[in-house]
Phi, psi and omega in degrees: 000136179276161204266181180288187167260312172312303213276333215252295165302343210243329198251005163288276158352286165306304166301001180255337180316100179317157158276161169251325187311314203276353164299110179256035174223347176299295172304355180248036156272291194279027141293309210088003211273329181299145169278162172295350188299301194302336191275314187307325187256048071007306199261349177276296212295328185257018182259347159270292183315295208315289197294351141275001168237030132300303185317286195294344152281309169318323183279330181259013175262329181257021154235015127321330215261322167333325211280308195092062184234049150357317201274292219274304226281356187282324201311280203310300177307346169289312198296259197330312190294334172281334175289328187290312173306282211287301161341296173308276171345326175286335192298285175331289172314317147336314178282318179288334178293337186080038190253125148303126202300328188272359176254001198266325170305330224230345169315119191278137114016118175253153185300290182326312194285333197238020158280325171306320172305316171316339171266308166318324178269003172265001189262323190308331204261327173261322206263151174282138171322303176284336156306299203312332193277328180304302193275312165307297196296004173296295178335291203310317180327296199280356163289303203300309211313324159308291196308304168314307180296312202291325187289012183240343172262317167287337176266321166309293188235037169217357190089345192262147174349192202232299134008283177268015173274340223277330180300332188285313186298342154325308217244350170271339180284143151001119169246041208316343192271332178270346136294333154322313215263322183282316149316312167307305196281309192300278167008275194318314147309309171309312187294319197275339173095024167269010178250119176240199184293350175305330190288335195279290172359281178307334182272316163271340109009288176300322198278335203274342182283320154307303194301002189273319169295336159272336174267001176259354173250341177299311189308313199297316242255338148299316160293332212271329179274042194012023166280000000 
């Protein structure tokens, strides 16, 4: 029997599922033990990460809408329109961080922080639209549930506003329409027959490219602390 789009994402999810335990720069955010240097160079890694997964959604919204995939293409463009938000957002941590427009223009990248995008933009270019919705929202758990510690850290032990917090409280808060919209696009799929065994592949993949992404802020974040 084919499964629900609920039953299908929720049992993707699970089998996907990170340890919070093996993250290894989120608990020493939520110690206080990461240096501030490591959260600044955090948000210069995602002021590169946003526009680049605004683009690669914004691409899988029009070629969902091509498709005649309506469900995937709403999907994406919520993605993209949320990559727009969380850039604003991000100004403010910056600022707080002591990161200047001019190191924020001239920050070379680490290869590690910026394969999840990089994937991302091979799934906009390859991947079937409802697969592409499977295998991120697989993600968004273990994104927000970091994105929640640290906004809870930054205020506890590092001090700062409400203000510079709100790109982490973006991505921690509750989305109820996007997920509505991510049932919609798998359903759809699942009814047209475009969902294939490749979403687990692409879900797993996306989680090792996070886990690539914390563990390439942890290392720096060891040097910087001289360990």
């Amino acid at each position: 029997m084919t499964p629900t789009a609920q039953e299908l994402m929720r049992a993707t999810a699970a089998r996907l599922a990170l340890d919070p335990g093996t993250n290894p720069l989120v608990p020493r955010v939520a110690d206080g033990t990461a240096a501030p240097r490591t959260l600044a160079v955090l948000a210069l890694e995602q002021w590169h990460v946003i526009p680049a997964d605004r683009r690669s959604f914004q691409h899988l919204a029009e070629r969902a809408a091509k498709s005649k995939d309506p469900e995937s293409a709403a999907f994406f463009q919520t993605l993209a329109d949320g990559e727009s938000l969380a850039e604003q957002r991000l100004v403010p941590l910056l600022d707080a961080l002591g990161v200047t427009a001019a190191e924020s223009a001239t920050y070379e990248p680490r290869a590690g922080c910026q394969a999840y995008p990089a994937y991302a933009a091979w799934l906009a270019l390859n991947a079937e639209p409802a697969d592409a919705v499977i295998a991120l929202t697989a993600n968004f758990a273990s994104w927000g549930a970091c994105c929640a510690v640290i906004s809870r850290a930054l205020r506890e032990r590092y001090g700062l506003a409400d203000e510079a917090r709100g790109f982490f409280d973006l991505f921690a808060e509750p989305a109820p329409e996007l997920d509505r919209q991510a049932l919609a696009a798998v359903q759809a799929g699942l009814d047209r027959r475009r969902v294939t065994a490749a979403h687990l592949r692409y879900g797993r993949l996306v989680q090792a490219y996070e886990e690539m992404f914390w563990a390439t802020l942890a290392s720096g974040d060891e040097a910087v602390r001289g360990h």
